[in-house]
N, C-alpha and C positions, 0 to 999 in steps of 0.2 A: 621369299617368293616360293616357298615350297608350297603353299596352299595351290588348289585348281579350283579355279574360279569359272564361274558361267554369269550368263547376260541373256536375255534381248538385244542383239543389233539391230534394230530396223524399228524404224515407228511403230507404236501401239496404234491398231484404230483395224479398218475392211480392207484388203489389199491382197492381191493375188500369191506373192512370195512373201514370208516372214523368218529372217533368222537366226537361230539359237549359236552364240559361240563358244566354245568353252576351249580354255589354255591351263596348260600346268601339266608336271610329271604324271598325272592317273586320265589326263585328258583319252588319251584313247580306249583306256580298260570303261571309263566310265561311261563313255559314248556307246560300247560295244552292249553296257548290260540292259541297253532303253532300244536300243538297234536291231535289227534281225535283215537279214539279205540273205540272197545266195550263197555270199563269200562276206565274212566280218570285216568289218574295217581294220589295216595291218601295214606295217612298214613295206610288203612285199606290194601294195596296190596304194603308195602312198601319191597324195595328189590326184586321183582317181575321183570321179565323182560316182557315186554306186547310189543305186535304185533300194528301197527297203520299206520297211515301217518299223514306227514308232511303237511299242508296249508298255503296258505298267509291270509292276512286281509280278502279278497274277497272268501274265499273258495277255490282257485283256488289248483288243488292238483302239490305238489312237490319232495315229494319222499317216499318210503315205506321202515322203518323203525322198528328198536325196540328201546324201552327206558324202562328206569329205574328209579327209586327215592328211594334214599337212605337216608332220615332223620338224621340228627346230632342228639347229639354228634359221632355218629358213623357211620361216614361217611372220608374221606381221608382229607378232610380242615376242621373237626368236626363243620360244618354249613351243614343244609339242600345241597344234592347235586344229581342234576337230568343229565345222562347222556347217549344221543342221537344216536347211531348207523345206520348210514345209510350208503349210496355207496360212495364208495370212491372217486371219482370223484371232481376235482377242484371245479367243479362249484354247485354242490348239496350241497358240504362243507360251501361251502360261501355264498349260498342264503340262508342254515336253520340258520347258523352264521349271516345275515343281520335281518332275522325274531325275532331272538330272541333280538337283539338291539332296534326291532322296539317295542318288546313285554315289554321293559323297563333296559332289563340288560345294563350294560357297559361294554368294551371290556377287557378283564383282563390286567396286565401286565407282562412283564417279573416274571416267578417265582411265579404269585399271591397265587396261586393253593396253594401252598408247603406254603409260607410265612406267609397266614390263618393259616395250618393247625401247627406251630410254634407257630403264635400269642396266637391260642385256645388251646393250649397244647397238642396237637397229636403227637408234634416231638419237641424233642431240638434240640439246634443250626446246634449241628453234624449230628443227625442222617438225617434234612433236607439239608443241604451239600452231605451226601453221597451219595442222590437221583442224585445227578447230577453227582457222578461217576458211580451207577448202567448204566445210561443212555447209558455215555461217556464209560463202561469197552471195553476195548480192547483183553482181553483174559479169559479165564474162567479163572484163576485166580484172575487178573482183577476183577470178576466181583463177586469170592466169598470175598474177599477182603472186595468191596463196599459194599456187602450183612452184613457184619459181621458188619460193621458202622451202616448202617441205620437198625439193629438190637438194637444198645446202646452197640455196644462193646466198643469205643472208651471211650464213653460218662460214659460208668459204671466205670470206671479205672480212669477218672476225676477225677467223681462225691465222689468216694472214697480217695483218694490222698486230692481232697479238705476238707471232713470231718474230716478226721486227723489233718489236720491243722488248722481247724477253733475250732475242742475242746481242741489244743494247744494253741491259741491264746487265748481263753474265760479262760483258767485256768491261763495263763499268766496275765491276762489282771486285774481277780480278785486277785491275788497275791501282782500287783503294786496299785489296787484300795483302798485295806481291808487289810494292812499290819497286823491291829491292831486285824484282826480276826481269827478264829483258824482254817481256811484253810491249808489243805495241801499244802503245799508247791511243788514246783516241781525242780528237782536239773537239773545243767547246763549238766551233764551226759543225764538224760534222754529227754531234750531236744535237746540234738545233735542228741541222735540213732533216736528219731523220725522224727526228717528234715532229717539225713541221709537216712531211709525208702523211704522218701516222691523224696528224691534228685534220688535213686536210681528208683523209680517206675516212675520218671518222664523220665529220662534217658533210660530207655527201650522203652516207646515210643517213643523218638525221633530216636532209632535202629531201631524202625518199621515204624516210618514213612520214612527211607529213602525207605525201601523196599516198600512201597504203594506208595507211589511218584512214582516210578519207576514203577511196576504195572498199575497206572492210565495213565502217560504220556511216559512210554518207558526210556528204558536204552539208554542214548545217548554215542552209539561206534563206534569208529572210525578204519579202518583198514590201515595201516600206515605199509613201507616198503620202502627198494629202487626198482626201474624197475628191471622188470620180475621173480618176487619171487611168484606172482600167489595171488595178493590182488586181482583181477578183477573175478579170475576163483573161489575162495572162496566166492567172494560177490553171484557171479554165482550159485554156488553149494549149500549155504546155502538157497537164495531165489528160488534155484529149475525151475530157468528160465534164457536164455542169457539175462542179462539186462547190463551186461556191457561186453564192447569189448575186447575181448581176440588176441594178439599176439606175434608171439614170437619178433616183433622188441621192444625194451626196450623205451620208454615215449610215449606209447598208452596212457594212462589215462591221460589228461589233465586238465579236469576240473572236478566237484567233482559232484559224482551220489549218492545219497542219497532215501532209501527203506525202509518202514514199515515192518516187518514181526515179526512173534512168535515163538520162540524155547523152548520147552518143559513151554510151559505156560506164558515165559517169554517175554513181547514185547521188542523190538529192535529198537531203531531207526539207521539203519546202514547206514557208510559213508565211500566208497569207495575214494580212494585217490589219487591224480596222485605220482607219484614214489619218494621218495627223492633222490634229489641225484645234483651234480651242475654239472651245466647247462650253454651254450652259447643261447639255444633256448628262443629267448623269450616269448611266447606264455608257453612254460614249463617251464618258471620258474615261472610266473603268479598262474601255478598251484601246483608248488611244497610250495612256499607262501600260497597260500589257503590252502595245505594239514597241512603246519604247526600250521594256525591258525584254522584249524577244531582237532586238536591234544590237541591243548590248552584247549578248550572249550570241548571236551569229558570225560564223565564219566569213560567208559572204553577205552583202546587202546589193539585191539588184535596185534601184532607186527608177521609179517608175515616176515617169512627168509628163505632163500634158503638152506635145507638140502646140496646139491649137491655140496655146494661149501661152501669154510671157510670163516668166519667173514670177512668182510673189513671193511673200516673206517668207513664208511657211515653208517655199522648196528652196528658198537659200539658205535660210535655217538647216534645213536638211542635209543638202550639199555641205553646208558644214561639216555636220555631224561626222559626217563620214569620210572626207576627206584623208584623216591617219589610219582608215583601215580599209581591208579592200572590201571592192564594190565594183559596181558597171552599172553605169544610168543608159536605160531604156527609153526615148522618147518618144511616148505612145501617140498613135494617131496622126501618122505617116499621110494617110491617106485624107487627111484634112487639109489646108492650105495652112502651112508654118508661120508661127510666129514667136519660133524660138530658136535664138544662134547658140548652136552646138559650143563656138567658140567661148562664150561667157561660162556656159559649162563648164569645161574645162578649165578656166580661171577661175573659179572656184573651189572647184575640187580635183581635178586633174585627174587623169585614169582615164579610163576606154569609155565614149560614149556614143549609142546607137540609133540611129532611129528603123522604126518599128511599123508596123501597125497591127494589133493584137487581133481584132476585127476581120480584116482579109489572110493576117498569116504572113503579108507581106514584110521579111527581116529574119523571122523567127531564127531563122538555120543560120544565122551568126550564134546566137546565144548561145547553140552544140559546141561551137568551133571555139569559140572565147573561151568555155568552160571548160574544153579537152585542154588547152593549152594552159588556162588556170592552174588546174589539177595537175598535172603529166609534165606540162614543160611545155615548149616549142619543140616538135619535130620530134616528140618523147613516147613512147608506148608502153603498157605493160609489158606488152612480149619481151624487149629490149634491157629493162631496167630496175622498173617497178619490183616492190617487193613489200610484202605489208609487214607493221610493227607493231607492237603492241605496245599498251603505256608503260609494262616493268622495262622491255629494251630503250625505249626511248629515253626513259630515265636515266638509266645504267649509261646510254650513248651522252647522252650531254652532261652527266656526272665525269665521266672521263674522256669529253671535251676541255672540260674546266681544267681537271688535273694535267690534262697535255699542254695548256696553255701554262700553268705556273711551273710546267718541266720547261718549258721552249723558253720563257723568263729567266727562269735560272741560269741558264745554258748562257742565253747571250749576254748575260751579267756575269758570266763565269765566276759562278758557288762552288763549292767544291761537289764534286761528282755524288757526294752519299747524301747533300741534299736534292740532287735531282731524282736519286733510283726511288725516294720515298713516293715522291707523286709516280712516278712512272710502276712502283709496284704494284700502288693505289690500280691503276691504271689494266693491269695484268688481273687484277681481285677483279672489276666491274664486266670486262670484255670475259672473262671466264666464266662469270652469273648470268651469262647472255648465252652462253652455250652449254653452258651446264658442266663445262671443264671443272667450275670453283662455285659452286652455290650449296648451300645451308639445305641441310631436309625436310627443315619446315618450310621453304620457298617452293622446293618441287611437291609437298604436298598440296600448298596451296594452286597451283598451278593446276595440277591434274585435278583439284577438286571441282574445276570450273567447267571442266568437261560432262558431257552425258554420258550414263550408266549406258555398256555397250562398247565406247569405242576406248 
């Protein structure tokens, strides 16, 4: 990390502020040789933000600016770090960006920014991870969520879970070493309760990481129905726009329209479906095939059914389908006179079923409420709890799920202690590549590489 690296931080494109960052040991000399002010940028006005412009070799002026110089260790990469405000503008961006290449920095890479500020101990694994869900949050939940990561929420609930275990393993460890010494001992009892602790505190994160998963990339749901039960007018009414075509002839939907949006905090990724139901058309059956396999691959299925008229084959078929996985049936058309018992519902497929009416809006604000509590829990928030994960932790966390299970195994089968410390070392190796305690350099290369040049 002896190189000084410069970037673009901020979006390329028209924009009133655009700016230049650059980190490393000549960060300030090299900032000074493109700079001119009153007073040069200096340790004596660090943290200061000072009025100037921008020059080439030749004097030549290029843009009127503020900067900054903020000295390590306290600074965002904990290296000297000087950075550049000026107009936002493509080509202002990219000449003080060419200047300072010429003035000796190198271009950063993906991530460099963050990757520094990891290497010099500013952030662990996670908390520099969560930087790039901050970025990426798609809802304010979203994005207290990522907030509550790149605080050390994830990383403190580790970092503890791992010290349990490792003053389990060292007391283990002197037990099998020093038989002959007058160590306490430790009994196969209370090394179960404590991997049980360990199993259990492990286990709750992986409950929260479904819910931050889901947060950072959206609940992928599928709205699935046979023709004219009103999947297209519900995609309609929740995205609060005609994006899909509504009519009363039955296999309008053909092909599959798929929309971003947020309900009560929660992102969506929603997929509107052509109608189930068989078919001679081929062209509709192409789509009733795609809707099945967008039904497969969905986390949620809201299963939308015609209040108005009673069950046919085709929606108990349905109600099959879905029964082992989750879902919430909608019963559209509320505002018609019923002639369908929620009850049989139920004995079908069992789970939460509503009625609705897509048309008036009358029901809607259940669907919010069901789906906060889906996502988040009962009585759950992001502020409180939530915390996003990503697939390597998720991984790493139900890999050393598994090993904490065949330690708590052992234990209450009383093996001898050196075959428990093996899983539980196991155990120590996964929760350390979560923090970046114990991980491989081609891991945090590729980690940082997923990031944007800049940060």
């Amino acid at each position: 990390m002896d190189a000084t690296i410069s970037a673009i931080a901020t979006a390329l494109g028209v924009g009133a502020v655009g700016i230049i960052r650059i980190s490393g040991p000549e960060s300030l000399a090299m900032a000074n040789r493109i700079f001119s002010a009153r007073n040069p940028l200096s340790r004596d006005r660090a943290r200061y933000m000072q009025y100037g412009f921008i020059h080439d070799a030749e004097g030549n002026y290029v843009d009127e600016v503020l900067a900054v110089y903020m000295p390590g260790p306290h600074s965002y990469t904990g290296e000297d770090v000087v950075e550049i405000q000026c107009h936002g503008g493509r080509e202002a961006l990219q000449e003080i960006l060419r200047l300072t290449f010429e003035a000796g920095a190198r271009p950063a890479e993906p991530g460099e920014f963050t990757k520094r500020a990891f290497l010099n101990g500013r952030l662990d694994l996670t908390e520099a991870e969560a930087v790039m869900d901050v970025i990426t949050a798609k809802s304010k939940r979203a994005l207290i969520a990522a907030n509550r990561g790149h605080k050390g929420a994830l990383s403190s609930k580790v970092k503890a879970i791992r010290k349990a275990l490792k003053d389990l393993i060292v007391h283990l460890e002197a037990v099998i070493d020093y038989p002959e010494e007058d160590i306490e001992d430790v009994t196969y009892d209370e090394t179960a309760q404590t991997i049980a602790r360990c199993s259990e505190a492990v286990a709750s994160l992986l409950r929260q990481g479904m819910t931050g998963r889901i947060l950072r990339e959206g609940l992928r749901t599928a709205i699935v129905g046979r023709p004219n039960v009103g999947k297209s007018s519900l995609l309609n009414r929740l995205l609060q726009a005609d994006r899909a075509i509504v009519s009363s002839i039955p296999g309008t939907t053909r092909d599959i329209i798929e929309e971003q949006m947020t309900i009560d905090g929660i992102p969506l990724v929603l997929t509107d479906t052509a109608g189930l139901r068989d078919t001679k058309d081929y062209v509709e059956q192409i789509g009733v095939e795609r809707s099945r396999a967008i039904l497969e691959d969905a986390e949620l299925a809201l299963v939308v059914l015609d209040g108005s008229q009673p069950l046919d084959a085709e929606d108990r078929r349905l109600l099959e389908q879905v029964k082992n996985r989750p879902h919430l049936v909608l019963i559209n058309k509320s505002d018609l006179p019923s002639c369908l018992d929620e009850e049989t519902v139920r004995a079908i497929c069992g789970g939460d079923c509503f009625r609705l009416s897509v048309k008036t809006g009358e029901g809607m604000e259940q669907v919010g409420t069901w789906l906060k509590h889906f996502v988040c829990g009962e009585g759950s928030d992001a502020e409180s709890g939530t915390m996003t994960q990503n697939a390597r932790q998720i991984t790493l966390l139900s890999s050393a799920a598994d090993h904490l299970d065949g330690a708590r195994n052992d234990a209450e089968n009383h093996l001898p202690y050196d075959c428990l410390t093996i899983d539980l070392t196991e155990v120590l190796h996964e929760l350390g590549e979560i923090t970046g305690e114990d991980v491989p350099d081609e891991i945090i290369d590729e980690i940082f590489a997923q990031f944007c040049v800049g940060k």
